[in-house]
N, C-alpha and C positions, 0 to 999 in steps of 0.2 A: 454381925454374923460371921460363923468362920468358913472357910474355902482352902481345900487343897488347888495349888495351883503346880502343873508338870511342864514344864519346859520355859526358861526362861531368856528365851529371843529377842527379837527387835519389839514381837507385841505382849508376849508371857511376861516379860518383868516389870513394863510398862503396866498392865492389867493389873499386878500384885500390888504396885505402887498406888495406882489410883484408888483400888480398892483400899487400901490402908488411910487415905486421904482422905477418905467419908467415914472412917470408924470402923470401919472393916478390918477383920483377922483373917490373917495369910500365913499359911505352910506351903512353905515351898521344897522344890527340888526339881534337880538336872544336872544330864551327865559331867557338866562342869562346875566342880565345886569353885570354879572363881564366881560364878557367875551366882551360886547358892549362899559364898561369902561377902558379896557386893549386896541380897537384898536382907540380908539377915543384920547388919551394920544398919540398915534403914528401917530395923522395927520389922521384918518379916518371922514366923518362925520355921529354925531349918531344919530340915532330912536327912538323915544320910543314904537314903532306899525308900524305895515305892512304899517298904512295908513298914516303915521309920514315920512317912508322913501320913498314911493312914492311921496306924496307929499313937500318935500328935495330936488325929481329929476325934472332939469330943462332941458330943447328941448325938441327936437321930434324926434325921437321917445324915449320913456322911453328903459331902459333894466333894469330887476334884472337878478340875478344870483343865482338860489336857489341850497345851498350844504348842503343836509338833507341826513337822511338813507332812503333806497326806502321804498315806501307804504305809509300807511296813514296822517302822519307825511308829507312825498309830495307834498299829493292829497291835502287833505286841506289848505296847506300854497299858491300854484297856483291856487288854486278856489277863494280865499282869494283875491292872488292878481289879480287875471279875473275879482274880479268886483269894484277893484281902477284903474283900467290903461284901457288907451286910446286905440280906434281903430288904426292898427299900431304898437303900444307899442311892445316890447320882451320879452319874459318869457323863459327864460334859465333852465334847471335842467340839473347841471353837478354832480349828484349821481348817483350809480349805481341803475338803476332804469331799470326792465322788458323792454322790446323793444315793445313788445307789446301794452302794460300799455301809453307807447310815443305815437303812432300812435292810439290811441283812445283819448287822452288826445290832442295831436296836432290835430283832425277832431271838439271836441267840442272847443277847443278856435278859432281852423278858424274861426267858427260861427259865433262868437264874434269879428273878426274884427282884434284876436289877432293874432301876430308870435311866433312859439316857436320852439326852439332849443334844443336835447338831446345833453350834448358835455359828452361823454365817456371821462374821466379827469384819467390819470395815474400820480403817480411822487409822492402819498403819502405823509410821514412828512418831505419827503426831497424838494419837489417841489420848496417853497424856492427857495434855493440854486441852484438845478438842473434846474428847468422849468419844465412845465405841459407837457407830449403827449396828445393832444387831439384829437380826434375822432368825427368830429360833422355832425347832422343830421341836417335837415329841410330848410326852403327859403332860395336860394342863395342869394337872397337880403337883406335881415337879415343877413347873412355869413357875406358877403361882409361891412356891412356899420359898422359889431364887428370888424370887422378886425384888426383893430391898438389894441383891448382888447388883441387878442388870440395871436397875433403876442409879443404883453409881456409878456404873460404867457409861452409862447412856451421857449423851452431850447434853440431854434437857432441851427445852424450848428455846431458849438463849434468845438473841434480836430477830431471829425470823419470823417476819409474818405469821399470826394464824390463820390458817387456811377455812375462809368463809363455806358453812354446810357442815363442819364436821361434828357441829351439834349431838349427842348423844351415842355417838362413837367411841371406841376403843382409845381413853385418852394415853394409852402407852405408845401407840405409833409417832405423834407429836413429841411425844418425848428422845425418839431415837429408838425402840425398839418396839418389834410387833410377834406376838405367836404367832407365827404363820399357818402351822398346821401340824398335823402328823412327823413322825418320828423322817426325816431323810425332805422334810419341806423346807426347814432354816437351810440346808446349804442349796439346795435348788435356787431358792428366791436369790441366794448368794450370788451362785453360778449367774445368774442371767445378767445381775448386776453388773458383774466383774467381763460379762461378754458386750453390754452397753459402756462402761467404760474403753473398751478396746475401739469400739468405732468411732466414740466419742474422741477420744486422742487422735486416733489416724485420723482425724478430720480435721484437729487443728493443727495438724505436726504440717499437712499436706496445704494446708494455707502458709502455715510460716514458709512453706519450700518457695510457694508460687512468690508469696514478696520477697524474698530473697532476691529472688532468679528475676527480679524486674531489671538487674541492671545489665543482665545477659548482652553479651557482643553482638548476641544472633536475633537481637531487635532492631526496627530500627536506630538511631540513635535520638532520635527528638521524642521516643516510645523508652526509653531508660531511665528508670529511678533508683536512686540510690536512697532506699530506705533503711530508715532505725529500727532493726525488731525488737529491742528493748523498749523504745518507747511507744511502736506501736500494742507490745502486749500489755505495757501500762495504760494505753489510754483505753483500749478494751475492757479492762478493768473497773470503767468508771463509768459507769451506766449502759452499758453495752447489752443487747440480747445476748450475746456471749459468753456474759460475765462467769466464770464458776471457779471452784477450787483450784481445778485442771488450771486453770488461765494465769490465776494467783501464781502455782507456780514453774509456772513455764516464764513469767514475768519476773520472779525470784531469780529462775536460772540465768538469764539473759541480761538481767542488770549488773550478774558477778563476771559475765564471758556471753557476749553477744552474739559472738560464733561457734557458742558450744562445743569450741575444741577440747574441753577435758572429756568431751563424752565420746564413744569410739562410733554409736551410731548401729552397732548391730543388738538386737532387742529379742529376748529373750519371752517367752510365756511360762507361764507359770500350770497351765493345766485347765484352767477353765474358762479359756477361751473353747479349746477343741470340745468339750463338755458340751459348752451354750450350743455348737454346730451341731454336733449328734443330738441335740434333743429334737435341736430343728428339723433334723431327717427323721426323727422317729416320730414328728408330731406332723409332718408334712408342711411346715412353715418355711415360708422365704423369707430369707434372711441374708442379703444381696452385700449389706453393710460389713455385718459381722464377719462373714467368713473372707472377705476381701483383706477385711484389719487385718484377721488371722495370719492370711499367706501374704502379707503384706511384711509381719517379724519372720515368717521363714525367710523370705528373699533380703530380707536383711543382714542375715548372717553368711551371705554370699559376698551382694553389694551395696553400701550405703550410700545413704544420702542425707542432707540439713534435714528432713522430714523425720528420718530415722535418730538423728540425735536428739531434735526436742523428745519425739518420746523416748528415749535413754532419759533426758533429762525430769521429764514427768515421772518416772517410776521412781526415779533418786528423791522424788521430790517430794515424794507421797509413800513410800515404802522403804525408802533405802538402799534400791534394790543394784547393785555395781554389776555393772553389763561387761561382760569376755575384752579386756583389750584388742586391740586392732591387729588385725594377725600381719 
């Protein structure tokens, strides 16, 4: 199957690539033609303009696949392409992109004749290798005729357990991705995700501080340890209720620099943390965790702490993501 693919990032040219590894055809394009002549040397085909790779894409229906930062940037690359492509046609945005912002975006391209799909895309600079979790919103018939895309992109079952009861269920969630629902539900189920990730990090970042800090002066002295966090996040790693990706590489980072000195320790969000909070006030939910993370990377960018560099380290480690040096 073929796919426009628009923006080619840390996950955009990684998604062309993997798609091309299962037989998949890719056109791409982005505003940097190095980055258009880096996937075009690997078998991609290239654009020179929005209206260069529409018109590249042959049947019916078209699909792109737009992987931009949410907001303007977006809006205008889908506007763009709402008025090259067909009644019919597919308009994909797998960024994290408002859920809101989807469902007002998916009512004006109905209008238009057009389909559009949020797919909430997890798996980062590893995706690659791992495979994409996707999360997607909008027409089941759209869903359905990507299918053989998402189905490449997806990790698949791979060594993990199957989950006993799932009998006569939805066997595409087992595989890595699920229709969630309605047009602006793939980034929702996103958002929440990416707001459970944030608590889930502040929780191990704020263990690694407390073993650290055992060998503090201001204990007693026969109450002082002087612990290994690199071999403590290894051995967590090994059968531990703990155990998770997070863990893997927070363990990665600590075997290369134990004290996380290359990391500066102030942590950045990216947008849908504060997302996860407002739903929680608009749904009347507590959610005591979550918003503690949140204002946890604000006061970061004040003062830091060992707590604050593992997660620097977690995001580098799962997204790529290089945190403001130390001011």
């Amino acid at each position: 199957m073929q796919i426009g693919v628009v923006g080619l990032g840390r996950m955009g040219a990684n998604i062309s690539r993997r798609l091309m590894k299962a037989g998949h055809s890719s056109v791409v394009w982005d505003a940097s033609p190095t980055a258009i002549d880096a996937l075009g040397k690997e078998g991609a085909t290239t654009a020179s303009s929005l209206k260069d790779l529409v018109g590249k894409l042959t049947g019916s229906p078209k699909a792109v696949w737009v992987m931009l930062p949410h907001g303007k940037i977006t809006q205008d690359t889908i506007d763009a392409l709402a008025g090259l492509m067909a009644k019919g046609d597919i308009i994909i945005d797998g960024g994290n992109t408002y859920y809101k912002d989807d469902i007002r975006r998916g009512k004006a391209l109905a209008e238009k004749g057009l389909r559009y799909l949020d797919v909430g895309t997890s798996g980062g600079v590893w995706g690659l290798q791992r495979g994409y979790c996707m999360m997607i919103g909008g027409d089941a018939g759209a869903v359905k005729h990507l299918d053989p895309i998402f189905a490449a992109l997806a990790p698949g079952i791979g060594t993990i357990d199957r989950t006993p009861g799932r009998e006569g269920r939805d066997p595409r969630a087992e595989q890595g991705y699920i229709h969630a629902g309605p047009v602006g539900s793939g980034h929702f189920v996103k958002m929440i995700h990416n707001g459970i990730e944030y608590g889930m990090m502040q929780a191990m970042a704020e263990g690694f501080d407390i073993l650290r800090n055992k060998s503090s002066t201001a204990l007693p002295e026969d109450q002082r340890f002087d612990l290994n966090m690199g071999d403590i996040a290894e051995v967590w790693r090994r059968g531990s209720v703990v155990s998770s990706w997070l863990l893997d590489l927070t363990a990665d980072a600590m075997a290369k620099d134990e004290k996380l000195e290359a990391f500066s320790g102030e942590v950045e969000d990216s947008g849908e943390g504060r997302w996860t909070i407002e739903a929680a006030i608009e749904e009347a939910v507590p959610a005591d965790v979550l918003a503690a993370s949140l204002f946890t990377r604000f006061r970061s960018r004040q003062k830091h702490t060992f707590a604050e560099k593992v997660l620097s380290a977690m995001r580098f480690g799962f997204g790529g993501h290089v945190e403001p040096k130390t001011k």
